[in-house]
N, C-alpha and C positions, 0 to 999 in steps of 0.2 A: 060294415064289412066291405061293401063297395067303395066306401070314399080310402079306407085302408088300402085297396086291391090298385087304385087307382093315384095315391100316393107314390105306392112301391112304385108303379111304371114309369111314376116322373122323374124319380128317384133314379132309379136304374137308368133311362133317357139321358140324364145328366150327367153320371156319372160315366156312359159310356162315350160320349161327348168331350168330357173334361181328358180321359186318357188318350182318344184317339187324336186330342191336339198336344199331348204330351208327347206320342211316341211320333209327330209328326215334326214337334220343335227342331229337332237336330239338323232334319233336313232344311230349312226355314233358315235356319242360322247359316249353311251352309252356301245358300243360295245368293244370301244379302253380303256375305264374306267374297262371293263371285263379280266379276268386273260386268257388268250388263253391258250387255253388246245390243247395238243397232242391229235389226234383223236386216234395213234397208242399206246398210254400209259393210264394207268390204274391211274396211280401218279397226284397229286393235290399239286404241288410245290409251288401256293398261300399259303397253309397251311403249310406244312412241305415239306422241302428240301434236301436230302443226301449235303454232301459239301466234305468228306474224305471217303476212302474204304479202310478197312485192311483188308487186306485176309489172310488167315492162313488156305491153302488147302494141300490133297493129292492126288495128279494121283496115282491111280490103274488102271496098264493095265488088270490086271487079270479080275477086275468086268468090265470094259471101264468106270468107273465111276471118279468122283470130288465131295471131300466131305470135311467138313472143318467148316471154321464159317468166317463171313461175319459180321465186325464191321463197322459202319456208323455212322460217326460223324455228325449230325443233324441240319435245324436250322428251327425252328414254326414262326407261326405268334404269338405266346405267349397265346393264349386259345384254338388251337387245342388241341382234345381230342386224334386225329387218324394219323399216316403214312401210305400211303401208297404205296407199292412197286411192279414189275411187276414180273412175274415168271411165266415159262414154261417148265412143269414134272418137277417138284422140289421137295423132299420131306423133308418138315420143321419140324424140329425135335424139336426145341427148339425156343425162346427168349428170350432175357433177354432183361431190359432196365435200364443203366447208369452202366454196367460189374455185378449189386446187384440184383434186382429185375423181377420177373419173370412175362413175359407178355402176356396177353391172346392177339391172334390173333384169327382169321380167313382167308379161303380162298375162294375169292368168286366165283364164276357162270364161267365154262370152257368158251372160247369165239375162235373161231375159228380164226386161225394164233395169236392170241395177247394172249394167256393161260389166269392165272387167275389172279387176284388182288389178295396181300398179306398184309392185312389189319390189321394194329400192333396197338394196345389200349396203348397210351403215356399219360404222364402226360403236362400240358404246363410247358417252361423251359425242357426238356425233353434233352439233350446232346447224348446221343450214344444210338443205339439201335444194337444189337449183334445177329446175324441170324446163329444156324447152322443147315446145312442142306448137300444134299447129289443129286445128279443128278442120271438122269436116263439116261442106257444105248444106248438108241437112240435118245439121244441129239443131236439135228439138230445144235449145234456150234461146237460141238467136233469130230473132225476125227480122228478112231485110224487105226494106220496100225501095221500088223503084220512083222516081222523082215524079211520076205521073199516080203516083198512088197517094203522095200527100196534098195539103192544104194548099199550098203555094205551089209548088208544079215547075219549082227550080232546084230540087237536088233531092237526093237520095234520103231515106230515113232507117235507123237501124237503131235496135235494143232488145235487149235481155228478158227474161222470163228465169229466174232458177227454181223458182219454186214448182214443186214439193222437194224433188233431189233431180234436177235439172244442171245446179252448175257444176257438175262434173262434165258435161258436155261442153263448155267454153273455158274449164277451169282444172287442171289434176288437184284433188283436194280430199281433204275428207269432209264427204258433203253427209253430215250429220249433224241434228240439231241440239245438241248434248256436247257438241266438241265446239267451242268458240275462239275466235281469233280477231286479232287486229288487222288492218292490212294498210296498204299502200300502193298507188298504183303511178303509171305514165302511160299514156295512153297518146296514140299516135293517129291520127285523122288527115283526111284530106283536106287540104289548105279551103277555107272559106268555110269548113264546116264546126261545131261547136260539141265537144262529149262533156258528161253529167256523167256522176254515178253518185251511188249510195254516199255519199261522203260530202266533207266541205266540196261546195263547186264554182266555178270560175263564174264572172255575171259579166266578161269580155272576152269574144273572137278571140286566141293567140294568131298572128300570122302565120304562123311555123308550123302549125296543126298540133300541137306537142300539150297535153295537160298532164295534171300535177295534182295527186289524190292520196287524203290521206283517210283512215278512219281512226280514230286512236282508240273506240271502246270498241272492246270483242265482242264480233256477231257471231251468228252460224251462219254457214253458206249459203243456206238459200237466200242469204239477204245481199248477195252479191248481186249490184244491177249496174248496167252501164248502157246508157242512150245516145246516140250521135246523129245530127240531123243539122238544118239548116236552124238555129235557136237563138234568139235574142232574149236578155232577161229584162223584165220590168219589177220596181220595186213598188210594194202596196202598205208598209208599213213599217215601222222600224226594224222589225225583224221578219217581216213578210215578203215573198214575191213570187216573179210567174214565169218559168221558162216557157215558151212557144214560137212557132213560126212566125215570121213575119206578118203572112197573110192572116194570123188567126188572133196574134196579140191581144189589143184593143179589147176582144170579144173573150179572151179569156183571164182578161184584168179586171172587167167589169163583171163575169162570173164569178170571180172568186170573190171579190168586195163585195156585191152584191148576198153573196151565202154567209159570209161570217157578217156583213151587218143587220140578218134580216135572224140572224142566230145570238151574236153577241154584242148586245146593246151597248158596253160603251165603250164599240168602236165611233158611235156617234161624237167621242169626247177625246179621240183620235187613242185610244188603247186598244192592241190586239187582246184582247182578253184568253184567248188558249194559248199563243204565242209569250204572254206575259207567263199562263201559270206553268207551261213545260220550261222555261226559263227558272224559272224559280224552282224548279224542280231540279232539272240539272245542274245549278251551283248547290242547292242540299246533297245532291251526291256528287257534289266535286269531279262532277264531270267537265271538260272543256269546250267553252263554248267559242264558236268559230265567230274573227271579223268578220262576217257578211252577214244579211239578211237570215234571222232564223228559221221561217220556213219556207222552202220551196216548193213548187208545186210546177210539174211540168205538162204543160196541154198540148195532147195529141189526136188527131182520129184515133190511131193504131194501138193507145196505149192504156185502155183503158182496164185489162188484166194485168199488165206487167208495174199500174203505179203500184202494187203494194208492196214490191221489194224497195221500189224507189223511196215509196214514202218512209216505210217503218224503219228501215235503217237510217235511214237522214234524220228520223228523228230521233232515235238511241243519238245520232252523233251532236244533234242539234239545228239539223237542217231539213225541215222537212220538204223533197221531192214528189213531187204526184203528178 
């Protein structure tokens, strides 16, 4: 009688089980039918999506600012009216939409850690929307240091942090990890000084201060990094090498040889062995692998939070930064 009495309750248990995931299905279905939104993003990527970022900035250490213009190659659901984008202390000077026409935005309701929405009035069909704009001084992504603060004690040092949702502070975007893009940049520097970012990067001074960035595989934002500083490159292997100051060089060429040969033994037979297998990795996904050195690695005092935008994106692109 007991093990019967004790049946029926399993019985019953299960089947009240089995229906109240029946009558919960519809909503379920309803749910996954819905476009998941970033609770930490402002941006409505059902409607309108960034897909390309051209940057065309300037570091000023003088003001500690970044100012410039922000092109975003676009894609709608085809009758959205609105983009929108996230920003934090930004000040938006301008839009334009498709490089012709001039576009009324707004900025909405301050929100505490996530700034504002940057709310751009588009046409459907709508292809590039053009931001410029200008940061503010105590931008929580940009660290500037003063020439007395680095290794060598001859120029100024400056770089990025975006992570977790930081580059909407040096960046209007949609700074969510769910929304990915390609980008590009030109980046403007004081004469004698050298900029890196997440992407292929230069391994020579321009005289002109002027660099030239591309990233061709879509990241998310926070992997948006860009460093500028007094920086000479040395190369450590066919596809290896060391951004750092003059004064620090030397000691962090023999750092980095020193870690991959005490880790991968036949670099003793001149093979980067992790350098070989992400190689090998990126031509199985027919990804594009840049002429220059595969990975990079940048050595700082200052930077030893902000290599992991540097490195991880440079190595999506094939160059690893740190």
């Amino acid at each position: 009688m007991f093990k019967r009495r004790l049946y029926s309750l399993v019985f019953l248990l299960l089947a009240g089980t089995s229906a109240c995931r029946q009558n919960k299905a519809p909503e379920t279905s309803k749910e996954n039918n819905m476009q998941t939104m970033d609770p930490h993003s402002f941006s409505r990527p059902s409607e309108a999506v960034i897909k390309h970022l051209d940057l065309d900035i300037t570091v000023n250490f003088d003001k500690k600012i970044i100012s410039g213009t922000a092109s975003c190659e676009i894609e709608t659901n085809g009758h959205t009216s609105q983009i929108v984008f996230d920003t934090h202390g930004l000040t938006i000077e301008k839009i334009t939409i498709d490089n012709v026409e001039p576009a009324t935005f707004k900025l909405g309701d301050e929100v505490k850690f996530l700034g504002r929405p940057l709310i751009v009035n588009c046409k459907p069909g709508t292809k590039k929307i053009t931001i410029r704009y200008s940061t503010s001084p105590d931008a929580a992504a940009l660290q500037w240091l003063t020439k007395e603060q680095t290794a060598g004690k001859n120029a100024p040092f400056f770089f990025t942090q975006s992570q977790a949702i930081l580059a909407r502070t040096w960046v209007p975007i949609q700074d969510s990890p769910g929304i990915r893009f390609t980008y590009s940049a030109t980046v403007h520097v004081p004469k004698g000084l050298m900029a890196v970012m997440s992407a292929g990067n230069p391994q020579e001074k321009n005289a002109d201060g002027i660099y030239h960035f591309d990233m061709p595989q879509p990241i998310p934002a926070y992997l948006l990094a860009l460093a500028v500083g007094d920086f000479i490159f040395r190369p450590i292997g066919k596809r290896t090498g060391v951004y750092a100051e003059p004064a620090t060089i030397e000691k962090s060429v023999y750092e980095k040889w020193w870690t991959r040969r005490k880790n991968y033994t036949d670099l003793m037979n001149g093979d980067d062995t992790i350098s070989s297998f992400f190689h090998r990795v990126s031509l199985s996904a027919e990804w594009k692998i840049p002429d220059l050195p595969f990975v990079h690695q940048l050595f700082s005092p200052a930077t030893a939070h902000s290599s992991a935008s540097l490195r991880m994106n440079s190595l999506i692109h094939g160059a690893e930064t740190w």
